[in-house]
Backbone as numpy.savetxt, mean C-alpha at the origin, in Angstrom:
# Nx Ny Nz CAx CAy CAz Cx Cy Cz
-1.74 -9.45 -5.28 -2.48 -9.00 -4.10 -3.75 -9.84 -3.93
-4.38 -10.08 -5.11 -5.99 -10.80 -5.03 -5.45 -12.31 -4.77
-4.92 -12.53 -5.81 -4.46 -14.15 -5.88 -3.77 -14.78 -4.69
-2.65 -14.00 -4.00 -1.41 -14.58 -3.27 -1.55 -14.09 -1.58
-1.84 -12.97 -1.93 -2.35 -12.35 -0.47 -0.90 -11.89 0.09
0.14 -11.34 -1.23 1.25 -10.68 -0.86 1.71 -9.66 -1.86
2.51 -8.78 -1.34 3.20 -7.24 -2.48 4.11 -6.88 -1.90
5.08 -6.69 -2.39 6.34 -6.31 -2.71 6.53 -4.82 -3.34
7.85 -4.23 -2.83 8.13 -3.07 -3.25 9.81 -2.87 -3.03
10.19 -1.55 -3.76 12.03 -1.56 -3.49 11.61 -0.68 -1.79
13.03 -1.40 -1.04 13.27 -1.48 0.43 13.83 0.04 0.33
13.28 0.86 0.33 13.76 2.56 0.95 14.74 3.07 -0.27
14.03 2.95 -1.33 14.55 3.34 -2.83 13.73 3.85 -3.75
13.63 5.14 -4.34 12.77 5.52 -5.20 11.32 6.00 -4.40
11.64 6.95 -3.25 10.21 7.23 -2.74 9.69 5.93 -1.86
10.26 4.47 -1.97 9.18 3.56 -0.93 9.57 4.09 0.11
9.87 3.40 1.33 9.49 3.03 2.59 10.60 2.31 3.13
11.05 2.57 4.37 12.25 2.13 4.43 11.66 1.32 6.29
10.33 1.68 6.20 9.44 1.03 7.56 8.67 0.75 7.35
7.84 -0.91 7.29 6.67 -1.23 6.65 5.44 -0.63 7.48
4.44 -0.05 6.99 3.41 0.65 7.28 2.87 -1.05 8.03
1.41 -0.29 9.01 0.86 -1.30 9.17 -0.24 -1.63 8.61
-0.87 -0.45 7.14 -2.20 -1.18 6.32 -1.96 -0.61 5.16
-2.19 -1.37 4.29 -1.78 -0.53 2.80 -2.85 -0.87 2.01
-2.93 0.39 1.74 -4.75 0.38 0.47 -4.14 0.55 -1.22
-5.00 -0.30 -1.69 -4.48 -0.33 -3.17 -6.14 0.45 -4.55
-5.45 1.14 -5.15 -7.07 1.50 -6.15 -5.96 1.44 -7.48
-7.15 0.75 -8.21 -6.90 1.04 -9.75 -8.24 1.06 -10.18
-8.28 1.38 -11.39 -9.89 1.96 -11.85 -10.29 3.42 -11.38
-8.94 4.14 -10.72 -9.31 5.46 -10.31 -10.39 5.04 -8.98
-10.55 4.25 -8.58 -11.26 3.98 -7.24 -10.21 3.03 -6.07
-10.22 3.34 -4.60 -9.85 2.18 -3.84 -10.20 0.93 -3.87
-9.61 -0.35 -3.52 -10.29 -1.05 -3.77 -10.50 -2.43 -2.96
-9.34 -1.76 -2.39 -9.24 -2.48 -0.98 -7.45 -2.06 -0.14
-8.04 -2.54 1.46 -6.71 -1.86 2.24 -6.51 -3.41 3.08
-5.73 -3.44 3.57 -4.88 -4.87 3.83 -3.90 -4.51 5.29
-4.20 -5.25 6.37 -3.29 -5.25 7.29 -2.22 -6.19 7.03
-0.73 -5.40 7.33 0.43 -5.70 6.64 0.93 -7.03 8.16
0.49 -8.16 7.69 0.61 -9.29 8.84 1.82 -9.31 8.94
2.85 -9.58 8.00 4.65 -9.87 8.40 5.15 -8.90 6.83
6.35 -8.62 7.46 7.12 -7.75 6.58 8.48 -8.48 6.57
9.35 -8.74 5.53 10.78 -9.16 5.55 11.02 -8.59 4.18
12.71 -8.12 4.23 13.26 -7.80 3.53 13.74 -8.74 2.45
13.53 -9.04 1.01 14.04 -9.79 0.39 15.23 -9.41 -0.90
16.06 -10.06 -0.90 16.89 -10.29 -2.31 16.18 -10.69 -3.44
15.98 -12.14 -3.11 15.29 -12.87 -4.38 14.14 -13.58 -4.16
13.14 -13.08 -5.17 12.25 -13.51 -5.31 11.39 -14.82 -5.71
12.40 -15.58 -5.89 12.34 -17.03 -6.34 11.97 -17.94 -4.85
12.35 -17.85 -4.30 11.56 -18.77 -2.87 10.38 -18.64 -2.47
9.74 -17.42 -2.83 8.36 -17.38 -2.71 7.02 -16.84 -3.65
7.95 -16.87 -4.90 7.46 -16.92 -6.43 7.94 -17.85 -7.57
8.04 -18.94 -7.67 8.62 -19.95 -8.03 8.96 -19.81 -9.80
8.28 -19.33 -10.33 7.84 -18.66 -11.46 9.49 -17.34 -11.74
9.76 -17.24 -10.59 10.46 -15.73 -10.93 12.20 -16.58 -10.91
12.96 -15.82 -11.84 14.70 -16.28 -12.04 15.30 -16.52 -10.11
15.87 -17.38 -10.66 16.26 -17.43 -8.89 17.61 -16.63 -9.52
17.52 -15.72 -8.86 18.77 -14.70 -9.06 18.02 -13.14 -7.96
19.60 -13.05 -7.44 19.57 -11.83 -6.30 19.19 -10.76 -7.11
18.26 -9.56 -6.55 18.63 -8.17 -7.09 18.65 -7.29 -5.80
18.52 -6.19 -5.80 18.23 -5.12 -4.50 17.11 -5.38 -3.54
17.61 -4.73 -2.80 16.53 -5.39 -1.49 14.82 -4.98 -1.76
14.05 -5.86 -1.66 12.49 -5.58 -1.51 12.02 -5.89 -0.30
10.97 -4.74 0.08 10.03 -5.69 0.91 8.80 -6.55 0.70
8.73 -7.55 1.25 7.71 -8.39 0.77 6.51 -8.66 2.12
5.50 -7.98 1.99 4.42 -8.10 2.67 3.37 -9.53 2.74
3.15 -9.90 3.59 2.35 -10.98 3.68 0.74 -9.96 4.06
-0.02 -9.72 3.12 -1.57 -9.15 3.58 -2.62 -10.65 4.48
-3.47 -9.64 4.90 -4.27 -9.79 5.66 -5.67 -9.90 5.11
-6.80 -10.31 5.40 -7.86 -10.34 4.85 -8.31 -8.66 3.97
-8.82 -8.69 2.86 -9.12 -7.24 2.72 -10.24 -6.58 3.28
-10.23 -5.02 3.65 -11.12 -4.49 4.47 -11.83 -3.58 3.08
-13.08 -3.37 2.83 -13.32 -2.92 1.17 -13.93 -1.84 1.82
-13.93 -0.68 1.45 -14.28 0.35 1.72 -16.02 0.23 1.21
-16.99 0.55 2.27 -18.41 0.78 2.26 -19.07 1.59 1.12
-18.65 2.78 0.52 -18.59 3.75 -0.58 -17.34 3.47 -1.06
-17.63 4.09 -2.55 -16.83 4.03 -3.48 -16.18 5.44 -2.97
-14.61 5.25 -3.05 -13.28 6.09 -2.67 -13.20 6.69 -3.75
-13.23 7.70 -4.42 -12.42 7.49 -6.15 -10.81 8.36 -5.84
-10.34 8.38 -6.55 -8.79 8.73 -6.49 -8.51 9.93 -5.95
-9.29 11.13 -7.01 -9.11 12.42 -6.30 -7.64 13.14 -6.97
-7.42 13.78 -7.07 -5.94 14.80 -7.44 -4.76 13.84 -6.88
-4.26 12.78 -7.47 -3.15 11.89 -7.04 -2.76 11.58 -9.11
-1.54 11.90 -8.99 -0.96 11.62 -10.03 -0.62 9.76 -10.50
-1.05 9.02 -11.73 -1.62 7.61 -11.70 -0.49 6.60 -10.87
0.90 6.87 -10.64 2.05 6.46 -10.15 1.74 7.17 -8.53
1.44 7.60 -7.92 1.69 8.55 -6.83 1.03 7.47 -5.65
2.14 7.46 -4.85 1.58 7.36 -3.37 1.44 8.20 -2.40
0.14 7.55 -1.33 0.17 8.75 -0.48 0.15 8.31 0.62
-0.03 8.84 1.61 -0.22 8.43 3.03 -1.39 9.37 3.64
-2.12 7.98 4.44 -3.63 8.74 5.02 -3.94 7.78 6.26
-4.60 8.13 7.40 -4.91 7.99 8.74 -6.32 6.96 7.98
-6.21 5.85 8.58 -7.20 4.92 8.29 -8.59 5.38 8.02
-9.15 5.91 9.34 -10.76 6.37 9.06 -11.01 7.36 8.48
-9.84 8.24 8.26 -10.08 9.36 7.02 -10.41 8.72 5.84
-9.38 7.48 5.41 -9.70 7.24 4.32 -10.85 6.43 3.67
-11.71 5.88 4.87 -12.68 4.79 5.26 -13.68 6.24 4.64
-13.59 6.86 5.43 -14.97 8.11 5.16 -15.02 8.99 4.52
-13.79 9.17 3.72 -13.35 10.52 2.92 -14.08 10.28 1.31
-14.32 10.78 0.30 -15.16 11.08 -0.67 -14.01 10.39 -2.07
-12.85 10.52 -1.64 -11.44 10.71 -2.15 -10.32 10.37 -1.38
-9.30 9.82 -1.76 -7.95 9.07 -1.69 -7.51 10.86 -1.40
-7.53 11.16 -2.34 -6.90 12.80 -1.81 -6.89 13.85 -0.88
-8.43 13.88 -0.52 -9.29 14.48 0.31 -8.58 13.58 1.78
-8.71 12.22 2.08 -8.38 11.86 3.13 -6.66 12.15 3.59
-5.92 12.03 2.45 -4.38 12.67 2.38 -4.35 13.72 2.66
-5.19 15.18 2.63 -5.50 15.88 3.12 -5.78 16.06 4.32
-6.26 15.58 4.62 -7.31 15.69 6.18 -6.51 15.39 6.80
-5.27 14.02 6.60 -4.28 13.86 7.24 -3.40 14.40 7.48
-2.82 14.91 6.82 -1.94 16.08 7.09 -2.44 17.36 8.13
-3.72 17.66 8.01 -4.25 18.78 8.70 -4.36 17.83 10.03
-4.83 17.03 9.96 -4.67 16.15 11.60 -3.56 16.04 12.24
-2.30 15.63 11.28 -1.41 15.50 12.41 -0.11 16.91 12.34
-0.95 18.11 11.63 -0.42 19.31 11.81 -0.45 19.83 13.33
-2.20 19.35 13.44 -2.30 19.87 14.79 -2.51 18.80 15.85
-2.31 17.56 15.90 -1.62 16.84 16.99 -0.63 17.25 17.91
């Protein structure tokens, strides 16, 4: 993500995503640490054409994101009640202003309860 300015995930398997979002925020350290507009999305087999390093050999489909400059959150985000594997989904400026990764997953849900 820092180095390449790309991430990958399994294509609508195991909980991902089977529709690439259009910003994806990443935290480790129990804090956010940055969120990324998802510039191009394609489905890949193998990872060897654009990781040179990796077996050129097929496996299951991934998606492979090309990011965008990172947008760093102004305050520190910290994680909040999210299990260390767990993704979530949250409405951008919730998560820009929220105290917590959790708290804004929250708020989201209550937002588009009552949309």
């Amino acid at each position: 993500v820092e180095e390449r300015k790309r991430y990958f995930h399994p294509y609508g398997r195991y909980g991902w995503p089977s529709e690439p979002p259009n910003y994806i925020g990443f935290r480790y350290g129990g804090v956010l640490q940055s969120i990324h507009h998802i510039e191009n999305a394609q489905v890949i087999k193998n990872f060897h054409p654009y990781f040179p390093e990796y077996p050129n050999k097929e496996k299951e489909p991934y998606f492979l994101y090309k990011l965008g400059p990172a947008i760093r959150p102004s305050q520190k985000v910290k994680t909040g009640k999210i299990y260390a594997s767990g993704r979530v989904w949250a409405i951008l400026d919730l998560l820009l202003t929220s105290k917590t990764i959790s708290a804004a997953r929250d708020a989201s849900k209550r937002r588009m309860e009552t949309a």
